[in-house]
Backbone as a printed PyTorch tensor [residue, N CA C, xyz], in Angstrom:
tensor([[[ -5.6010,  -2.8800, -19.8570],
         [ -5.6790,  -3.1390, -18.4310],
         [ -4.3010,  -3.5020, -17.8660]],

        [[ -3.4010,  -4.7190, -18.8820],
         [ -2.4670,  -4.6430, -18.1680],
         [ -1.1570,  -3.2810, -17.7760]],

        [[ -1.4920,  -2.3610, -18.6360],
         [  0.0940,  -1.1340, -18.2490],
         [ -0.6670,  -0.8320, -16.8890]],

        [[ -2.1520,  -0.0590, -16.8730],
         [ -2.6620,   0.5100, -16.1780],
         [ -2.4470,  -0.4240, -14.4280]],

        [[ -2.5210,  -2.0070, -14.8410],
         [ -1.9410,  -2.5290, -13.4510],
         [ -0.4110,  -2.1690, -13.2010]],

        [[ -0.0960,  -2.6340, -14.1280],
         [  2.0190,  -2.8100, -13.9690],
         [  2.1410,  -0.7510, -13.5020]],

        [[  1.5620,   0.0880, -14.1260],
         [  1.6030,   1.5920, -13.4090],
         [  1.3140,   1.5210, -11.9480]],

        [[  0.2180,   0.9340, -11.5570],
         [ -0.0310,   0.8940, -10.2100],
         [  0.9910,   0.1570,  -9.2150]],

        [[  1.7080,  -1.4500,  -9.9660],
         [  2.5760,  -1.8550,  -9.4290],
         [  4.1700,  -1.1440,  -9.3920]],

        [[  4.1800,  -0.5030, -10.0280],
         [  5.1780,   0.5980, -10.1010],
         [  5.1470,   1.6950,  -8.9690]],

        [[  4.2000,   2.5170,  -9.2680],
         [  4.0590,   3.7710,  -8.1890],
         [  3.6420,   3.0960,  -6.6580]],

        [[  3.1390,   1.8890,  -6.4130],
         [  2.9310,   1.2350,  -5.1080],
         [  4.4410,   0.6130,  -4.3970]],

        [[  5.2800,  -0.1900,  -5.4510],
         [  6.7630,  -0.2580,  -5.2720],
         [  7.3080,   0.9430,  -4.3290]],

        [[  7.0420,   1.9990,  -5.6590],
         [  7.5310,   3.1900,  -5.2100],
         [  7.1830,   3.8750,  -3.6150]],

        [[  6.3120,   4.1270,  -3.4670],
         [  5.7000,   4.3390,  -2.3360],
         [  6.1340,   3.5090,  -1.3410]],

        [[  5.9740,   2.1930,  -1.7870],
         [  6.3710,   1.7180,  -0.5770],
         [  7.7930,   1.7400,   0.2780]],

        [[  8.6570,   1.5560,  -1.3330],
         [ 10.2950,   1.5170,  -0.9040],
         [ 10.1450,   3.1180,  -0.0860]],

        [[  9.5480,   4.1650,  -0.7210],
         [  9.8380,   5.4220,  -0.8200],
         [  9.5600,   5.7920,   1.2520]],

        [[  8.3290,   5.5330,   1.4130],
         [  7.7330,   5.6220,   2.6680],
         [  8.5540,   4.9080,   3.6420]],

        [[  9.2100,   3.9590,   3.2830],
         [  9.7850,   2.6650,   4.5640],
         [ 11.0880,   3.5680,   4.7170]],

        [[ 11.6050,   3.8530,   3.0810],
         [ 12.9730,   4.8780,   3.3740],
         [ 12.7830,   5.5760,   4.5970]],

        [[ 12.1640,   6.8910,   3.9710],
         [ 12.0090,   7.8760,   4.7520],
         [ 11.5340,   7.9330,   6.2510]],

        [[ 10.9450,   6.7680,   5.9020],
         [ 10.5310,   6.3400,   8.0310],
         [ 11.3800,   6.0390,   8.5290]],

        [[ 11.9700,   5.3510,   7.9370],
         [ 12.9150,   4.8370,   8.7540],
         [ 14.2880,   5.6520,   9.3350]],

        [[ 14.5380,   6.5560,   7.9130],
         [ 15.5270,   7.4920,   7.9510],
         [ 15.1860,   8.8210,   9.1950]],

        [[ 14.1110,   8.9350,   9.6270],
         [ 13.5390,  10.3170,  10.1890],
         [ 13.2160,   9.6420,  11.6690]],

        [[ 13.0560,   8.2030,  11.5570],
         [ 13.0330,   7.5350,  13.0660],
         [ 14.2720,   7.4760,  13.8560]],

        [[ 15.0840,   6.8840,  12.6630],
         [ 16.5250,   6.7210,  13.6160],
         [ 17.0940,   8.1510,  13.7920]],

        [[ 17.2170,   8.7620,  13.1360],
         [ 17.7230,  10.6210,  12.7400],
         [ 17.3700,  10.9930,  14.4580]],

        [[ 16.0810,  10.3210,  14.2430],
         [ 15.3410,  11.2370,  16.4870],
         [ 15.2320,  10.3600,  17.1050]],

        [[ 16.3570,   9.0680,  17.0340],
         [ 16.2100,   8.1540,  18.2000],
         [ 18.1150,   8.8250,  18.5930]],

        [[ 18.5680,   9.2500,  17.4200],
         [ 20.4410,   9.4970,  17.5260],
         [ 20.1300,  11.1900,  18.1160]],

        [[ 19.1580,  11.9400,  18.1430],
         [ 19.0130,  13.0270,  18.5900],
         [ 19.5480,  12.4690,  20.2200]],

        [[ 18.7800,  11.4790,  20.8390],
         [ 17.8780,  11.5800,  21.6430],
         [ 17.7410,  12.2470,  22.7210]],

        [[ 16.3620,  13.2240,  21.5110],
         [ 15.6740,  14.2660,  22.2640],
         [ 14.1520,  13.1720,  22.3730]],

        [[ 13.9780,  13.2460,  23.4520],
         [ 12.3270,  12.2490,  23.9480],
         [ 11.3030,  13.0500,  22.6910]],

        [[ 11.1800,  13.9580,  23.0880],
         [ 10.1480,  14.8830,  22.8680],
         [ 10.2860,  14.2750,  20.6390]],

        [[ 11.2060,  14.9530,  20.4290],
         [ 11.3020,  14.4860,  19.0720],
         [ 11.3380,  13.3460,  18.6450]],

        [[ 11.3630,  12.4180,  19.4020],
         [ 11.0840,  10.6730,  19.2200],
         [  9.5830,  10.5740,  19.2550]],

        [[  9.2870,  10.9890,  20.5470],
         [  7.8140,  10.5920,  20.8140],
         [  6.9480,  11.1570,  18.9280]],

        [[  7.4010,  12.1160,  18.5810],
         [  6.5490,  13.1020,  17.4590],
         [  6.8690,  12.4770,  16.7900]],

        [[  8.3380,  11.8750,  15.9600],
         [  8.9450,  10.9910,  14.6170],
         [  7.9030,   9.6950,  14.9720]],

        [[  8.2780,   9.2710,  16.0930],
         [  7.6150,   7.5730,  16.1500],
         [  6.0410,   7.5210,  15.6430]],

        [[  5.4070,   8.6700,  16.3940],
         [  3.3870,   8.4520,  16.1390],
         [  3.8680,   8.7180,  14.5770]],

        [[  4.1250,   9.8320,  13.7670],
         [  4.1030,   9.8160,  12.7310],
         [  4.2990,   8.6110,  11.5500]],

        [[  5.3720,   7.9820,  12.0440],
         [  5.8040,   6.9970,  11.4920],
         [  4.9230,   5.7160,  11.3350]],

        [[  4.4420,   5.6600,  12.8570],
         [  3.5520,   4.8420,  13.0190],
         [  2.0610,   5.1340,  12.0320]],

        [[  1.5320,   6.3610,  11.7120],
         [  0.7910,   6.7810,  11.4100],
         [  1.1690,   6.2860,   9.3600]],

        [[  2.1250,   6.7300,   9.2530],
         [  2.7850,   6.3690,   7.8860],
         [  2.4130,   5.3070,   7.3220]],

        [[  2.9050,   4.0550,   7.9540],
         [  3.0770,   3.1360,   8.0110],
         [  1.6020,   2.6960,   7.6190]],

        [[  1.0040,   2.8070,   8.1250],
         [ -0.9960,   2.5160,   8.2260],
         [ -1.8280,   3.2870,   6.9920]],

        [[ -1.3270,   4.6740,   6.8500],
         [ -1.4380,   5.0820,   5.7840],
         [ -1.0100,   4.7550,   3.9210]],

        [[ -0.0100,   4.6060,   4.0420],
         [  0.8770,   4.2630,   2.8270],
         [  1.8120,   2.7030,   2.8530]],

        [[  2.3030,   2.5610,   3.9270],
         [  3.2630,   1.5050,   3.4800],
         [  1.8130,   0.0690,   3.4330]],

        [[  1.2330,  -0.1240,   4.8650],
         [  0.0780,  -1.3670,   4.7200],
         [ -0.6580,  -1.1850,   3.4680]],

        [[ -1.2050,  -0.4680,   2.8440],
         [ -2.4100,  -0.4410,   1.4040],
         [ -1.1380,  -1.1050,   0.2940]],

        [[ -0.0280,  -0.4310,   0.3240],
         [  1.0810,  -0.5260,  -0.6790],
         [  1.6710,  -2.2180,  -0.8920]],

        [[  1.4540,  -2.6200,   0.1460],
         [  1.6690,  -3.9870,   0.5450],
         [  0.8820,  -4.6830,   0.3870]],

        [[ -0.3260,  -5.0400,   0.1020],
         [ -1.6440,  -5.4740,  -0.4340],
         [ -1.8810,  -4.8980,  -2.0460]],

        [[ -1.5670,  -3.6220,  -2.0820],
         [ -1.5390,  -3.4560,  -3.8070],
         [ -0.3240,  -3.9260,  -4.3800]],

        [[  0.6620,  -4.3970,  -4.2860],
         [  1.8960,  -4.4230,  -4.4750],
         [  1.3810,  -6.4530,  -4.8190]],

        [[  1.3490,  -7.0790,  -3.6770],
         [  0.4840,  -8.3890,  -3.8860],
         [ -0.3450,  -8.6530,  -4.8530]],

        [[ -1.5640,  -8.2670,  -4.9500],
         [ -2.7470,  -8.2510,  -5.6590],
         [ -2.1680,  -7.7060,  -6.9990]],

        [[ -1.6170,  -6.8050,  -7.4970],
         [ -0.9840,  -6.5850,  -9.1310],
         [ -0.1360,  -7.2570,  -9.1890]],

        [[  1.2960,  -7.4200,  -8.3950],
         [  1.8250,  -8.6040,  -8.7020],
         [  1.8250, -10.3250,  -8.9980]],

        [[  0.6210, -10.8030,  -8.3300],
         [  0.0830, -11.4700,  -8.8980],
         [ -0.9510, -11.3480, -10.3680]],

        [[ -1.3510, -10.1470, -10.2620],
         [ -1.9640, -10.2500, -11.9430],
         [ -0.9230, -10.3430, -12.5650]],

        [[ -0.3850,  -9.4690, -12.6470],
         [  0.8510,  -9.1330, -13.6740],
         [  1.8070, -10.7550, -14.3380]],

        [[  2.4190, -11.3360, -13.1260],
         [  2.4920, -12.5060, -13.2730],
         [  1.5680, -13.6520, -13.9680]],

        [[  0.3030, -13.8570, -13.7000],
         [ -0.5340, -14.2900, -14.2450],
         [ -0.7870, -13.8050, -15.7450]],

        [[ -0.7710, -12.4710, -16.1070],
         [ -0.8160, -12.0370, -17.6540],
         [  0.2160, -12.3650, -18.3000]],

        [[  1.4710, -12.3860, -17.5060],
         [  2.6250, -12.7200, -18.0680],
         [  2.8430, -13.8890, -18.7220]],

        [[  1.8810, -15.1250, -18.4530],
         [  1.7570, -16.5640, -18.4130],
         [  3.0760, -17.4740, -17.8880]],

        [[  4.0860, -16.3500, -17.0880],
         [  5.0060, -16.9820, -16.3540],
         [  4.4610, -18.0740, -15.2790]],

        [[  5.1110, -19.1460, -15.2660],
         [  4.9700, -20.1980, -14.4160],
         [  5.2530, -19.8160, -12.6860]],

        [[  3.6650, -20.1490, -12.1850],
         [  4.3360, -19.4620, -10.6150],
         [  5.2740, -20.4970,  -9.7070]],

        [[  5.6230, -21.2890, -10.5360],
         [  6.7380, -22.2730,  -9.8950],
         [  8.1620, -21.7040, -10.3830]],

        [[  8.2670, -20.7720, -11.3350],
         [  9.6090, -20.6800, -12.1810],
         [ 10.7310, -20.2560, -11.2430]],

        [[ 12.0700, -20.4290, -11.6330],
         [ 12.8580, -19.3590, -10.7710],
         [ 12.4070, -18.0770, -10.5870]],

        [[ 11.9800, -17.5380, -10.9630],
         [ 11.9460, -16.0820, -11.2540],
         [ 11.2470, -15.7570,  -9.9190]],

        [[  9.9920, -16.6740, -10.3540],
         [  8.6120, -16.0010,  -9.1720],
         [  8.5380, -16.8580,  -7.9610]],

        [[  9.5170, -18.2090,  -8.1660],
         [  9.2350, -18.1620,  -7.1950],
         [ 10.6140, -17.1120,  -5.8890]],

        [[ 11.0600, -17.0530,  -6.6680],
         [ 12.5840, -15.8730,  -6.0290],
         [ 11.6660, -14.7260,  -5.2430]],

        [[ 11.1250, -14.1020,  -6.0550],
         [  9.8660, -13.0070,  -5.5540],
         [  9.3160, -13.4940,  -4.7620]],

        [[  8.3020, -14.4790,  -5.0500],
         [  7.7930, -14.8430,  -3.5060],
         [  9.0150, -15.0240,  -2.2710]],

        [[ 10.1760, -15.9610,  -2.6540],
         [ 10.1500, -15.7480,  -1.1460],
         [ 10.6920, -14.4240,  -0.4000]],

        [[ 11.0930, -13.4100,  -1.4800],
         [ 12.1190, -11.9350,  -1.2120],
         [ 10.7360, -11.6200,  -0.1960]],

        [[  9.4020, -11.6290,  -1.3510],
         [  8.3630, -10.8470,  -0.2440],
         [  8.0350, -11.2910,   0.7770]],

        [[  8.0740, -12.7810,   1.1000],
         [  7.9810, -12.9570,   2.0950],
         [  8.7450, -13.2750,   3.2360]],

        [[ 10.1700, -12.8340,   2.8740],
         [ 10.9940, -12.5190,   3.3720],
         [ 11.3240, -10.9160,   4.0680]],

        [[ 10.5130, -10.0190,   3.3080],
         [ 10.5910,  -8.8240,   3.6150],
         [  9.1940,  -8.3160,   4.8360]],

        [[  8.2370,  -9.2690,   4.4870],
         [  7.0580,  -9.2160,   5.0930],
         [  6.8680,  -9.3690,   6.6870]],

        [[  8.2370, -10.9070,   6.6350],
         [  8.5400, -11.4870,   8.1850],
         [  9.4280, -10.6810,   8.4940]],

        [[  9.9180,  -9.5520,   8.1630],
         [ 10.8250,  -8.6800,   8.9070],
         [ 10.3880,  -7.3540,   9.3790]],

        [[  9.1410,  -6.7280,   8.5730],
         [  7.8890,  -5.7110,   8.3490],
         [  6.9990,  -5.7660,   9.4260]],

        [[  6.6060,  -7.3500,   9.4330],
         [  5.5610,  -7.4260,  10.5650],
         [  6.2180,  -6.8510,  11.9230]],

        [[  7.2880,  -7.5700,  12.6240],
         [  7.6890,  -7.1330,  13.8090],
         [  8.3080,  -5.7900,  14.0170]],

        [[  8.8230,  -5.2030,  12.7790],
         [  8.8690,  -3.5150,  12.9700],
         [  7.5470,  -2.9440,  13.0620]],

        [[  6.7370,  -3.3960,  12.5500],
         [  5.5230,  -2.5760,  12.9290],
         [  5.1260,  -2.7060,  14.4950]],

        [[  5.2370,  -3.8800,  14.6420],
         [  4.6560,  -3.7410,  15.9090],
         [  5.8500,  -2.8060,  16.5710]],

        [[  7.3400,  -3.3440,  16.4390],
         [  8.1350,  -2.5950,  17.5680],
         [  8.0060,  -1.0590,  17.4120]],

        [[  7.6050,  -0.1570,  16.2650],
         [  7.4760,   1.0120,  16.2580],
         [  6.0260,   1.4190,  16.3430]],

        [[  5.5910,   0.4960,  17.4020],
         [  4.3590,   1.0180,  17.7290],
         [  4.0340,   0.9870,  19.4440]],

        [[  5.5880,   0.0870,  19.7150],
         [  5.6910,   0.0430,  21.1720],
         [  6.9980,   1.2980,  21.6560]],

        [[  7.5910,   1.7360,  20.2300],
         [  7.9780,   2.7640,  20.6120],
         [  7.8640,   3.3830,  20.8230]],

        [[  6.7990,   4.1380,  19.6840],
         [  5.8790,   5.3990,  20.0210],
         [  5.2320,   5.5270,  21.3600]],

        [[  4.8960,   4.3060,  21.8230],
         [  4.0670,   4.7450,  23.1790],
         [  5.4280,   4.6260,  24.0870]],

        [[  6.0950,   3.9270,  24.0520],
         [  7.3690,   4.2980,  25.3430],
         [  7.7410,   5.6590,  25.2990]],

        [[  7.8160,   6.4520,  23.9330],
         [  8.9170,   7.2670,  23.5020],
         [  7.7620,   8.5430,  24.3440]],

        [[  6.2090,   8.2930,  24.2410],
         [  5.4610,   9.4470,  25.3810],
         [  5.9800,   9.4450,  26.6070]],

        [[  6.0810,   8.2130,  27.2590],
         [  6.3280,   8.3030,  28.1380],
         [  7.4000,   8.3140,  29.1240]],

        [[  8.9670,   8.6520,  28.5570],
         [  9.9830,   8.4490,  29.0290],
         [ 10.1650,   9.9670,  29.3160]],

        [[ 11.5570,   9.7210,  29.8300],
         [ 12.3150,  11.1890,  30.6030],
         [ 13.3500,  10.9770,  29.7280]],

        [[ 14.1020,   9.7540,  29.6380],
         [ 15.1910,   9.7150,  29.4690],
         [ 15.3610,   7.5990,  28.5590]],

        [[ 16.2800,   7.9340,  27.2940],
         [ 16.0290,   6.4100,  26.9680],
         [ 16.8420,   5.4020,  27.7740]],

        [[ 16.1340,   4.4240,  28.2120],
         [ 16.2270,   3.2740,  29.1080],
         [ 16.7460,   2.3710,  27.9960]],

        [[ 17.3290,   1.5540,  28.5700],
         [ 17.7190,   0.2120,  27.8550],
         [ 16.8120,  -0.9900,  27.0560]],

        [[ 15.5040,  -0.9010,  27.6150],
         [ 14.5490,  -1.5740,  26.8740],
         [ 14.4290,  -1.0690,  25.8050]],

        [[ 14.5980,   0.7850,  25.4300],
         [ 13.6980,   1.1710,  24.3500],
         [ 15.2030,   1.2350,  23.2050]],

        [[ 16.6960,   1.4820,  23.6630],
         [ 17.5640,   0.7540,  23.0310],
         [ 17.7400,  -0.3950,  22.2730]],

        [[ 17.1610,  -1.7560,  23.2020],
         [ 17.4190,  -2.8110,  22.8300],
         [ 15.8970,  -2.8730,  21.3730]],

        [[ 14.8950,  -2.4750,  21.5650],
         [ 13.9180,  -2.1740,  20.2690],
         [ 14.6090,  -1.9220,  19.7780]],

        [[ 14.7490,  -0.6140,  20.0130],
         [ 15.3830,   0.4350,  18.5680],
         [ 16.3000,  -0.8210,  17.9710]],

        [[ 17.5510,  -1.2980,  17.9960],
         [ 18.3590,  -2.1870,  18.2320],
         [ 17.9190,  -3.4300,  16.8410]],

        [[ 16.6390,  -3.9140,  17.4980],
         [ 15.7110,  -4.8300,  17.0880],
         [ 15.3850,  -4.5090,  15.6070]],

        [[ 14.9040,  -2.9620,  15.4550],
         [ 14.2360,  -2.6350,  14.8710],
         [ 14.9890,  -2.2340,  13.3150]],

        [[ 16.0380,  -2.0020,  14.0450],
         [ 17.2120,  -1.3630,  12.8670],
         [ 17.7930,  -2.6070,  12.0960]],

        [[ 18.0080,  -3.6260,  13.0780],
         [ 18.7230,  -4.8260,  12.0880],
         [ 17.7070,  -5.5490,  11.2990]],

        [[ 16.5850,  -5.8390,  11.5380],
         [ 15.2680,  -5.9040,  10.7130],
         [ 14.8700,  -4.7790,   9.9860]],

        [[ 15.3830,  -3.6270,   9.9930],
         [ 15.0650,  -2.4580,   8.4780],
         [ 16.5010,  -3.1470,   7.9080]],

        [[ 17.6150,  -3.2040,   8.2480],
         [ 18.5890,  -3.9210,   7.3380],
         [ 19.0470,  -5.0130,   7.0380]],

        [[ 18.0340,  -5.4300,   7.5830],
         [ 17.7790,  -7.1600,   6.9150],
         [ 17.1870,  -7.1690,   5.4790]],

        [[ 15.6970,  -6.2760,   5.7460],
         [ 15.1210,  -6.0510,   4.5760],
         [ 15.3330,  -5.4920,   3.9230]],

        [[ 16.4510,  -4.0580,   3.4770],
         [ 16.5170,  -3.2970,   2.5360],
         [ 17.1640,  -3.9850,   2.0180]],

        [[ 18.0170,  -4.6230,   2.1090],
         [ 18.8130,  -5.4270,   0.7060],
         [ 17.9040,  -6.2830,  -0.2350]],

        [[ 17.0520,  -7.1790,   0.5340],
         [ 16.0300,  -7.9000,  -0.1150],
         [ 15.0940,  -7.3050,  -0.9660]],

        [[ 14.6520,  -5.8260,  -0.4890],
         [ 14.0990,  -4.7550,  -1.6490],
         [ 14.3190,  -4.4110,  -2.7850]],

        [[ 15.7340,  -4.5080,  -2.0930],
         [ 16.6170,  -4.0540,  -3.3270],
         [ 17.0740,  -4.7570,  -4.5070]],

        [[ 16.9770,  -6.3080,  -4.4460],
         [ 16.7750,  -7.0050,  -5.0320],
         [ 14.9680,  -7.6300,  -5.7200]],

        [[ 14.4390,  -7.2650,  -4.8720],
         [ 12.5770,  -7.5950,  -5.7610],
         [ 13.0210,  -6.4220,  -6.7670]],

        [[ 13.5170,  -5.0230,  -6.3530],
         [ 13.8850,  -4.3380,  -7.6300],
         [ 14.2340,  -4.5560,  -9.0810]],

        [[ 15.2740,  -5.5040,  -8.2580],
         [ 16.1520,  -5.5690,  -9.6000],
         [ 15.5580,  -6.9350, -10.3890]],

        [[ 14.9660,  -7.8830,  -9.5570],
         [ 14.2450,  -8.8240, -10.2130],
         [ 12.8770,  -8.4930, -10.9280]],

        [[ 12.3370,  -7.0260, -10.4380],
         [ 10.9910,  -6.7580, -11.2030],
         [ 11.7500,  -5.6690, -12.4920]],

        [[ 12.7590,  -5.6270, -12.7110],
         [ 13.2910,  -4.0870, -13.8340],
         [ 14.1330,  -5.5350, -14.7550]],

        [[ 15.0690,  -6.4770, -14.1740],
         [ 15.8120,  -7.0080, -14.8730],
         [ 15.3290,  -8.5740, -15.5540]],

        [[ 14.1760,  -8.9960, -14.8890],
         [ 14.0400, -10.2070, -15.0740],
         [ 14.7930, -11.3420, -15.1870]],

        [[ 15.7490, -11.4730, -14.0430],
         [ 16.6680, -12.8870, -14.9000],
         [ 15.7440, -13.9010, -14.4230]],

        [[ 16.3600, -15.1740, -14.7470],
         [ 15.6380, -16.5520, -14.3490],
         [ 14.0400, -16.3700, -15.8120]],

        [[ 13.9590, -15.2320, -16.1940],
         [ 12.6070, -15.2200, -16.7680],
         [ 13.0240, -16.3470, -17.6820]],

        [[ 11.9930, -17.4150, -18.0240],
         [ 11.6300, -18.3560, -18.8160],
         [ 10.4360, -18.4320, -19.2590]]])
């Protein structure tokens, strides 16, 4: 039981880093177009993404990581985990408000002619919170492949 979790916590990692990449990469790509028309289409998608793959990935990613930990008989006080907790929930408080802002994009991005300064200052919002969090990813990485602090 346990590979068959740590596989799932693996390919859900994956997915998730994999999906947030690519959203993110294909959002900004048609906000630097800016062509409306190709924003409005990147954003629903994204938005659509997001609900599909990244939210389930984020709840499976939780739920095995806590088994996994627990089989491990690592202490959930240790350096290690508690480092993880706060990366995730560090990555989580930066997740939540991109979701929402790329969901107030998508609906601005129908309805514009031309981008206004509100949907700038999002975008704006939205980008320094995807690079807030990719570093922090990038580190649950290296803390779930390298284990330091493990005791």
């Amino acid at each position: 039981m346990y590979l068959l979790i740590k596989t799932i916590h693996i390919i859900s990692a994956t997915l998730l880093f994999g999906t947030g990449l690519g959203s993110a990469f294909f959002m900004y790509l048609s906000y630097r177009s800016e062509n409306i028309s190709a924003m409005a289409v990147t954003n629903r998608i994204v938005v659509i993404a997001d609900f599909v793959f990244t939210t389930p990935a984020v709840f499976i990613q939780l739920a095995s990581g806590l088994y996994l930990l627990q089989q491990t008989h690592l202490a959930w006080n240790s350096t290690w985990a508690l480092l993880v907790f706060a990366l995730f929930a560090f990555v989580g408080a930066c997740w939540l408000p991109v979701v929402w802002l790329q969901i107030r994009l998508r609906d601005r991005a129908a309805e514009l002619d031309c981008i206004d300064n509100k949907y700038r200052r999002q975008m704006r919002i939205w980008l320094i919170l995807g690079l807030l969090a990719f570093p922090a990813v990038l580190l649950l990485y290296g803390l779930m492949i390298f284990k330091p602090f493990w005791s």
